[in-house]
N, C-alpha and C positions, 0 to 999 in steps of 0.2 A: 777509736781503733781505725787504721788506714783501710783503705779499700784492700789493698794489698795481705793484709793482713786478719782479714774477716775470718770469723769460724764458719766449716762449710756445719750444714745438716748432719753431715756423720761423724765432725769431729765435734759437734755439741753433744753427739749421744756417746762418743767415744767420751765425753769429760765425764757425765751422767753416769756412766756406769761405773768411773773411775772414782765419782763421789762415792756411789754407794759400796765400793770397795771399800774406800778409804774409815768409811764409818764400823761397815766392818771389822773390818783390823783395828779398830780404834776400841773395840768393843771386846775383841779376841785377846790381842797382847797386849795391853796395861798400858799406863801411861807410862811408865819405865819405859818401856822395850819402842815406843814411840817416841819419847825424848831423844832417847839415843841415835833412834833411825834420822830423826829431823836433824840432830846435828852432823851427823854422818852425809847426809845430803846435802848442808848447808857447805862441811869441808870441802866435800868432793867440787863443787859447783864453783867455790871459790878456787880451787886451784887446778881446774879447767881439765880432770882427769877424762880420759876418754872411754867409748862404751865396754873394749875391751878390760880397760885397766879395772874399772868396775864391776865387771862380772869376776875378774883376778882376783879382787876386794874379798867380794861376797865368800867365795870360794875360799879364801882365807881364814875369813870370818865362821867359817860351818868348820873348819879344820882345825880352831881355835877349841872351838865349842866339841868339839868331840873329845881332845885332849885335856881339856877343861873339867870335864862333865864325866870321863870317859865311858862314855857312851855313844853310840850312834844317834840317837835320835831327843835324847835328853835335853840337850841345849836348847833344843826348837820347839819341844814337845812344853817343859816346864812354865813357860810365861803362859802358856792356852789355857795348860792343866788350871792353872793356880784362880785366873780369873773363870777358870770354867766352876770352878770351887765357891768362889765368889756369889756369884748370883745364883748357884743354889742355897747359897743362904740367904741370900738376899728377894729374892721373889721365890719363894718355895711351893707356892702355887702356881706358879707356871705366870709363864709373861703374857697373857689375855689378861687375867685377873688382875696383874700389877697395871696394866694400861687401863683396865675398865673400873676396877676398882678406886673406892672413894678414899683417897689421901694415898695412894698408895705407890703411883707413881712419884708424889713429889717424895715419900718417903726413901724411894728407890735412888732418885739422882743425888739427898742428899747422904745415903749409905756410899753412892757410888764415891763424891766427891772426898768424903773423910778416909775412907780406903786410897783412893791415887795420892792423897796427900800423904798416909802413911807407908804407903810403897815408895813414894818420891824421896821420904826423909830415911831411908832404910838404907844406908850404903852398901850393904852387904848385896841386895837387889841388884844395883847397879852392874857390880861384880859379875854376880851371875849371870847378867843377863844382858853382857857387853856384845857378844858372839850373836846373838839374834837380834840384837838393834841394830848392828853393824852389817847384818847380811839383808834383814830388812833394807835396809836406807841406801846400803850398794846397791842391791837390784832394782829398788826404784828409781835409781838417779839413771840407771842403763836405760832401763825399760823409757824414760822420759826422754834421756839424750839421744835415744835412737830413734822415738816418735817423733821428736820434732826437726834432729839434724842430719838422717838419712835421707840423703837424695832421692833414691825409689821411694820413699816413702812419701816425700812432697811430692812427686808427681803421681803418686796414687791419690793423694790427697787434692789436687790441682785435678786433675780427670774427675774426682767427685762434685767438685766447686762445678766445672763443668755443667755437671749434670742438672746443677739446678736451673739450665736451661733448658731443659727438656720439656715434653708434652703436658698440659696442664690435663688430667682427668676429664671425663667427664663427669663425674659424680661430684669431684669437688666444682665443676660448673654448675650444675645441677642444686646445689646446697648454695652459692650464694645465689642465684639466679633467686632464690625462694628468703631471699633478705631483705628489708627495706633500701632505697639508694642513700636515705639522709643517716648520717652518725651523729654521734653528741659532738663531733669535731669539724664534720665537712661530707663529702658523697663518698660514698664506695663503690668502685670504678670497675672493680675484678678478685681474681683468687689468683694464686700461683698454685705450682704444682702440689702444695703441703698445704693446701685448703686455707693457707693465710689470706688475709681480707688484704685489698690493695686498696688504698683511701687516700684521696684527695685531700689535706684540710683548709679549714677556709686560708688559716693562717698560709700553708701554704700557695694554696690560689689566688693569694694578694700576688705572689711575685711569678702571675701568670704563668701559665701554661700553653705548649706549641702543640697540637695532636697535627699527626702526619702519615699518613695511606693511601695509596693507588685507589682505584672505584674497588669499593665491592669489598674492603681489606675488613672492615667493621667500624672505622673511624666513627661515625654517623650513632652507630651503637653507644660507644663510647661516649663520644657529649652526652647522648642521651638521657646517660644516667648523671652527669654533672646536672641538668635542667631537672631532673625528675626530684634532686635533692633541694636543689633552691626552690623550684615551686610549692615542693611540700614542707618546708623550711620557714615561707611564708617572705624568702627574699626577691628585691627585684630582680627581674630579669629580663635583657634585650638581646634577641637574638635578631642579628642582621645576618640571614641566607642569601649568600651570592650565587649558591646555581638553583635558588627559585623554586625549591624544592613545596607547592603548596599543598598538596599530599601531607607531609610534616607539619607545614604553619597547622591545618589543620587540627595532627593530631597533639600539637603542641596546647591550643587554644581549647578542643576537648578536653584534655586533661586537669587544665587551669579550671577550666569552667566547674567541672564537678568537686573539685577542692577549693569553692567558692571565690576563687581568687579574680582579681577585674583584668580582663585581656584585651588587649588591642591591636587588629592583627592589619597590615597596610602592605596589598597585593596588588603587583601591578598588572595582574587578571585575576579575576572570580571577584569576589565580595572584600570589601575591602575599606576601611574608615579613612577619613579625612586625614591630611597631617600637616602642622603647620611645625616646619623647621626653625621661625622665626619668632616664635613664641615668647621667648625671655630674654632678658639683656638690655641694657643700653645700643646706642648706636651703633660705637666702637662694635662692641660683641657681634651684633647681627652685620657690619660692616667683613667681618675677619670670616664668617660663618659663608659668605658668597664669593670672598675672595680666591678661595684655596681651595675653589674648585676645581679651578686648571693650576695647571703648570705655567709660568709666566719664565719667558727665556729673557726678557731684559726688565732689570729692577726697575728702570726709568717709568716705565708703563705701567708697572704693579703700584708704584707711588702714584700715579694718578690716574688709575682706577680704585684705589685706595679714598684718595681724598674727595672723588665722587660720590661713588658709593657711601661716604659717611655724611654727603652731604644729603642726600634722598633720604637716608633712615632720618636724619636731622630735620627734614622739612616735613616729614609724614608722623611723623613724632609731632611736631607744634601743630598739625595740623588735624591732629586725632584718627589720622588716618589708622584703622588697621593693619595691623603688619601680617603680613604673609607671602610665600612664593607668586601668586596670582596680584595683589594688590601691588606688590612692589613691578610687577613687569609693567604695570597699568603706569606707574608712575616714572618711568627712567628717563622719561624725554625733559631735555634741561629747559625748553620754551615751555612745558605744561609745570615744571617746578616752580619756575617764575611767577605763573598764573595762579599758584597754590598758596604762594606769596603774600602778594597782591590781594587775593578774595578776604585772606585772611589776616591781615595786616593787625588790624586790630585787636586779636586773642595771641598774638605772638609777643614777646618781649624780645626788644632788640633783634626785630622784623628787617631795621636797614642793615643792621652787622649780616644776617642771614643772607638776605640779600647779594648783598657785598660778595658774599661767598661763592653765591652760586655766578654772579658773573665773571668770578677767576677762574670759571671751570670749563670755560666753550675749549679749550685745548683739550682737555679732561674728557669733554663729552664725545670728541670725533676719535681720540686714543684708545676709547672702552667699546667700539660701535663692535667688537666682533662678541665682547662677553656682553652686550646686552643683547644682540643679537640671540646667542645659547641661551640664557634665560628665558627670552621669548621663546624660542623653539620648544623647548622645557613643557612651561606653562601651556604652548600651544598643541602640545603634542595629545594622543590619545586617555593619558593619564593624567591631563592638566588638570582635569576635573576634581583629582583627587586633594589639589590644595587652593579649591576654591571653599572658604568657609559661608558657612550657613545657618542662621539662628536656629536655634533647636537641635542641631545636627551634631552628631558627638564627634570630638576633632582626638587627634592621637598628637598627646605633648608630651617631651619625656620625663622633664619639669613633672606634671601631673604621673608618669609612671612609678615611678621611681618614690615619690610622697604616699602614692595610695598601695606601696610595695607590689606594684601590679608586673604584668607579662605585655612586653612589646616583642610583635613578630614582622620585621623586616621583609617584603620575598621578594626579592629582585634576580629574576631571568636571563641571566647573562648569556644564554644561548639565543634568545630572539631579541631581548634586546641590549645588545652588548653597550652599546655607545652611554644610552639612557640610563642602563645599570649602574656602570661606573662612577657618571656623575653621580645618582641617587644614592649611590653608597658614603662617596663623600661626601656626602651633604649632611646625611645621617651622621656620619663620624664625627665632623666639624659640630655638628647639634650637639652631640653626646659633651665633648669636650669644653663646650661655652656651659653646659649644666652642669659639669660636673667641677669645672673650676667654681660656680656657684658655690656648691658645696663645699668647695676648700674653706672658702669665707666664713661658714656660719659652725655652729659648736657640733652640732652632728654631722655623724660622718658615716651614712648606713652603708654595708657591704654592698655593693650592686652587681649580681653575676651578667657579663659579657660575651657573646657568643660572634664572635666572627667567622663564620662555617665558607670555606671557600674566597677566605679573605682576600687574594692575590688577583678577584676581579676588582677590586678597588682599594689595594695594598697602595701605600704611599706615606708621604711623611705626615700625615695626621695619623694614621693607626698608631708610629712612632709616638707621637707626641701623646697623644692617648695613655698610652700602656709605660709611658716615660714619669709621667702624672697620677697616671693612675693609683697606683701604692698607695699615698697620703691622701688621694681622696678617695679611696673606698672599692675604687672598681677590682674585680674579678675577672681577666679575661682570659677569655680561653680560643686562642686562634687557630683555628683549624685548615688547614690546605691540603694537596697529594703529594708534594713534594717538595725540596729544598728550594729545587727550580724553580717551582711553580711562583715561588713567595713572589721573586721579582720579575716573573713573566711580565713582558709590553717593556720594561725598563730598558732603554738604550744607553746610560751610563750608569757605572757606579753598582750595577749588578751584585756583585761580588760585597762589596761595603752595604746595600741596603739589606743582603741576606746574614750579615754577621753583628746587623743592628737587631736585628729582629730576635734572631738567637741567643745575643746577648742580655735583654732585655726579659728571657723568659729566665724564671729555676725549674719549672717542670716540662718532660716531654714523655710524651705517649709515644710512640713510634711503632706505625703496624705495617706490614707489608712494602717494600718496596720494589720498584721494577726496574728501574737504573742504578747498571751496575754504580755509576759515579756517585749519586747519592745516597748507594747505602755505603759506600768507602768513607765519603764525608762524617756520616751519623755515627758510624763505626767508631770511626776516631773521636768527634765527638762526647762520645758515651767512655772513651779511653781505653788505657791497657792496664794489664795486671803481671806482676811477676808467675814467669811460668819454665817449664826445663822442655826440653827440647832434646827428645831421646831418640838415639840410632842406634842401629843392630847392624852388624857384619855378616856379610853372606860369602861362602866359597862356592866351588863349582860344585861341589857334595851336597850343599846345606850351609844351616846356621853353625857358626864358629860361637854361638854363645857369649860374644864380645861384642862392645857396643861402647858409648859414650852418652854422657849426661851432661848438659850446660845452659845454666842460664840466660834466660831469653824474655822480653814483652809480647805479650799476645794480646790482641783483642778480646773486651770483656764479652761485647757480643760480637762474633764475625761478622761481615758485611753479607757472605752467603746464608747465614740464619736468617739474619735481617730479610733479605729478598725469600725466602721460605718459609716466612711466619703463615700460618693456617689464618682463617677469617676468623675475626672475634682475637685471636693474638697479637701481643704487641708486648713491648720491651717496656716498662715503665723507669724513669731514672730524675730523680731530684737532685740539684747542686747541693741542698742543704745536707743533705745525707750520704752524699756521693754513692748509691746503693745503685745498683741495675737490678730489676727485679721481671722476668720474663711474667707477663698474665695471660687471661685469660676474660675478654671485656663482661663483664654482669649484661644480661640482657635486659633491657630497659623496659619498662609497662608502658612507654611510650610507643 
C-alpha cells in the first residue's frame, strides 16, 4: 500500500465495525438475499453508477418489493423472518449453549451450510427476494461510493491521518517506559500516540540509522535505548562520543559491568585504558590507518607519504618491533630506520631489497616532515601516555572487543580539546574500518552495534566508507548529530554533497526537535508529501456565504513547523523500507 494511500486509525475501525456489520447481515438475510446484493454491487460498480443513481436504485428496489409482496414492509421483513425461523430450530437452546456446548456448534455450521444450499437451489427464493438483495446491494455501493469518493469526506479523513501526529500520552509513556529495550527482532526506541511499540530491528539497523536534535531535544535518550538493547543482547558495541560526554562513558560502563559484559572505556580525562589503534593488519593496513588522518590537497605527497609510511610498518615488522601510536613516533626517523637495518641484518630476509627501499625514500622522508611532525605532537601531547603499552597492563583493541562481544567507550572532548579530538576520532574510525574489513574475509560475520554520537567533530570520508561497508560486514550504525548542518560543519567544499552522502547512505532517521527554520524545511521534504485537499470558504460583508472550494494539493507528511515543535523525548520516526512517518514518543533508557 502507497504511503498515499495508508489507512488512517479511524478508517481501520470505520472497516471493523463495517465487518461486523457485514457478518451480521450475513447471518440476518440468508445467503439468497446476499448473493443478490453482492451481484447488485458488482453491476452497479462495473458500470460506474453514481451515489445518487444508487440510492434511485434502492428506492426502486423497496417499490418493487411492495408491489410485489403488496405490502409495506413484507419484502424486507421476510428474508429476517425466515432465517430468524431457522436458528430457532436450529440452536433451540439458545446461542451460549450452541458455542459452549460439545459438538454443537460444529452441528450448527453444518445445519447452517445445507439450509443456504437449499435456499440457493429454490428459485422461487430468488424471486421473492430480488427486492431486498437489490436494495441491500444499492445502498451499499452508495454508502461505499460516497465513503471513499466524496471530497469532504477525504478531507475528514486527511484531517484524521493528520492527527496521528498529535501528542503521544503520557500513560502510553509510562507503559513502554516499564518495557525491556531488547525485542526478539532489535531495540524498542518509543510508543506513538496508540501505545504502539516503535522498534528498531537489527535487520533494519544494518542499513543504519541518522538520529538528529538541537541540545536537550532527547536525542541522547534515544541511542540510549539502542545500547541498552545491544548490551543486554550480549552484542558488540562501540560507542565513539564526540562531545566527551564522561558522565555517560560512565554510566555506559556501569551498566555493562553488572550484566557481566567486558568494557573498555578510553577517556581523554578521568580513568581511562590504554589503546593501541595499531593492533591488527599487515603494513599496507596500518600504512592506510595513519594516512587518512588529514586531508592531503595534493595526491603527489599522499603517494609519498604513502610509500614511507609502509616502509617503517615494513622495517618494525622484520624487526619485531611492537607496533603502536607511541613505538611508531619513536621510529619515523629514516637515518634510525637504516640503523634498524643494519643491527638486524641478519634475522631479516631480503635485508638489501629493504634496504634499497628505504634509500629511495629521503624525497619521502622531507615531503612527510609536517605529518610526522602531528604524530609526534599526538604521542607527545598530555594523553600520549595513553598509547604507550605496558606488560601486564590491559590495552583497549577493537579486534579483542568485538571477539569477546564486549563494550568500547570512545570520550573525546571536542570542546577542550578540539584539534586532538578530531584526529582521535579518525583514528578510531580508520581502526574500526581495517577490523572490520578483517571481518569481511573470514566466515563469521557478528552484528556489531556503532555509536557515533556527535559525529560531525570528526565526520569525513571514512565515516563514508565505514557505513558504505559496513552492511556486508556486520556493522550497525547509528550516527547521531544536531543537525543537517552540523554533519558537514569545518567542511569548506562540497558541503551540500557530503550531507546528501550521509543521508543517503542511512534507511532510518529519528528526527527530534529542530531549531532551523532551513533544516527542518529540508527534513520536511525529505520525510516527503502526501495527497491532501486544500479547502476554502467564502466570506461577504455579512458572513459566511456557505460556499467554498475543494482541490487537490501535496502537503507535508510532517510540517517543518511540527518538526521545530516537537516536545523532549519526541521525534518523527521514518524507515525507507516502509516509507511510514510515525510521530513517537523516545522510551526512557535505565541508562
Amino acid at each position: 500500500m502507497s504511503r498515499d494511500m495508508k489507512l488512517s486509525e479511524q478508517e481501520q475501525l470505520n472497516i471493523a465495525f463495517l465487518t461486523l456489520a457485514l457478518i451480521f447481515l450475513t447471518f440476518s438475510l440468508g445467503a439468497v438475499v446476499l448473493c443478490i446484493a453482492a451481484l447488485s454491487i458488482l453491476i452497479l460498480n462495473f458500470t460506474k453508477i453514481n451515489v445518487s443513481a444508487a440510492l434511485g436504485i434502492a428506492a426502486f428496489a423497496s417499490l418493487i418489493g411492495i408491489v410485489m409482496h403488496q405490502d409495506m414492509l413484507l419484502w424486507f421483513t421476510m428474508p429476517i423472518t425466515m432465517t430468524h425461523n431457522f436458528y430457532g430450530l436450529a440452536m433451540p437452546d439458545g446461542i451460549f449453549y450452541m458455542l459452549l456446548g460439545d459438538g454443537t456448534f460444529t452441528s450448527f455450521i453444518s445445519s447452517l451450510a445445507s439450509q443456504s444450499l437449499e435456499w440457493l437451489s429454490t428459485p422461487k427464493l430468488w424471486l421473492y427476494f430480488i427486492p431486498s438483495g437489490l436494495f441491500w446491494g444499492a445502498l451499499a455501493y452508495a454508502a461505499i461510493k460516497y465513503f471513499f469518493k466524496n471530497p469532504l469526506g477525504k478531507l475528514k479523513r486527511q484531517k484524521q491521518m493528520e492527527k496521528e501526529h498529535g501528542k503521544v500520552g503520557d500513560l502510553s509513556a509510562k507503559i513502554i517506559n516499564q518495557r525491556p529495550a531488547e525485542t526478539s527482532k532489535g531495540s524498542l526506541i518509543g510508543t506513538d500516540r496508540y501505545a504502539r511499540h516503535i522498534e528498531l530491528s537489527d535487520k533494519a539497523a544494518n542499513q543504519h540509522t541518522l538520529v538528529l536534535g538541537t541540545t536537550g531535544s532527547g536525542k541522547t535518550v534515544t541511542v540510549c535505548n539502542i545500547v541498552e538493547s545491544a548490551i543486554n543482547r550480549g552484542l558488540p558495541l562501540i560507542y565513539i562520543d564526540g562531545k566527551g560526554d564522561y558522565d555517560l562513558a560512565c554510566r555506559v560502563a556501569r551498566y555493562g559491568q553488572e550484566r557481566d559484559r567486558p568494557v573498555s572505556v578510553f577517556a581523554m580525562k578521568g580513568d581511562s585504558l590504554a589503546y593501541n589503534p595499531l593492533a591488527t593488519g599487515g603494513f599496507t593496513s596500518k600504512k592506510d590507518r595513519i594516512i587518512e588522518l588529514r586531508e592531503w590537497s595534493e595526491e603527489h605527497y599522499k603517494k609519498l607519504a604513502e610509500g614511507y609510511l609502509q616502509c617503517v610498518f615494513k622495517v618494525m615488522e622484520q624487526c619485531n618491533i611492537p607496533c603502536n601510536l607511541a613505538s611508531l613516533s619513536e621510529n619515523l626517523d629514516l637515518k634510525k630506520l637504516k640503523a634498524l637495518v643494519r643491527q638486524n641484518e641478519a634475522d631479516i630476509p631480503n635485508a638489501t631489497k629493504l634496504m634499497d627501499e628505504l634509500n629511495n625514500q629521503d624525497q619521502a622522508s622531507k615531503s612527510i616532515e609536517s605529518l610526522v611532525a602531528e604524530i609526534r605532537n599526538f604521542t607527545a601531547s598530555e594523553i600520549g601516555t595513553l598509547f604507550e603499552l605496558e606488560e601486564g597492563k590491559p590495552v583497549l583493541t577493537l579486534d579483542q572487543v568485538i571477539k569477546d562481544n564486549g563494550i568500547a567507550y570512545f570520550c573525546l572532548p571536542a570542546l577542550e580539546f578540539p584539534s586532538m579530538s578530531k584526529t582521535l576520532g579518525r583514528l578510531v574510525i580508520n581502526d574500526l574500518k581495517a577490523t572490520m574489513a578483517q571481518q569481511l574475509t573470514g566466515n563469521a560475520k557478528n552484528p556489531v552495534y556503532v555509536i557515533f554520537d556527535e559525529f560531525s567533530v570528526f565526520a569525513g570520508e571514512q565515516v563514508l566508507n565505514v557505513i558504505n561497508m559496513g552492511r556486508s560486514a556486520g556493522i550497525h550504525a547509528v550516527l547521531s548529530t544536531q543537525s543537517l548542518s552540523d554533519i558537514a560543519s569545518g567542511r569548506k567544499e562540497n558541503a551540500d554533497h557530503f550531507i546528501n552522502q550521509v543521508v543517503g547512505n542511512c534507511n532510518n532517521f529519528i528526527l527530534h526537535r529542530q531549531n532551523s527554520a532551513e533544516d527542518a524545511e529540508k527534513l520536511a521534504s525529505m520525510l516527503g508529501t502526501r495527497n491532501t485537499l486544500e479547502y476554502t470558504a467564502q466570506v461577504s460583508q455579512i458572513g459566511p456565504t456557505h460556499m467554498g472550494t475543494v482541490r487537490r494539493t501535496r502537503g507535508f507528511i510532517a510540517h517543518p513547523d511540527d518538526i521545530k515543535s516537537l516536545g523532549t523525548g519526541e521525534a518523527f520516526f521514518y524507515s525507507k523500507d516502509s516509507g511510514k512517518v510515525t510521530k513517537m514518543k523516545a522510551r526512557m533508557s535505565k541508562i
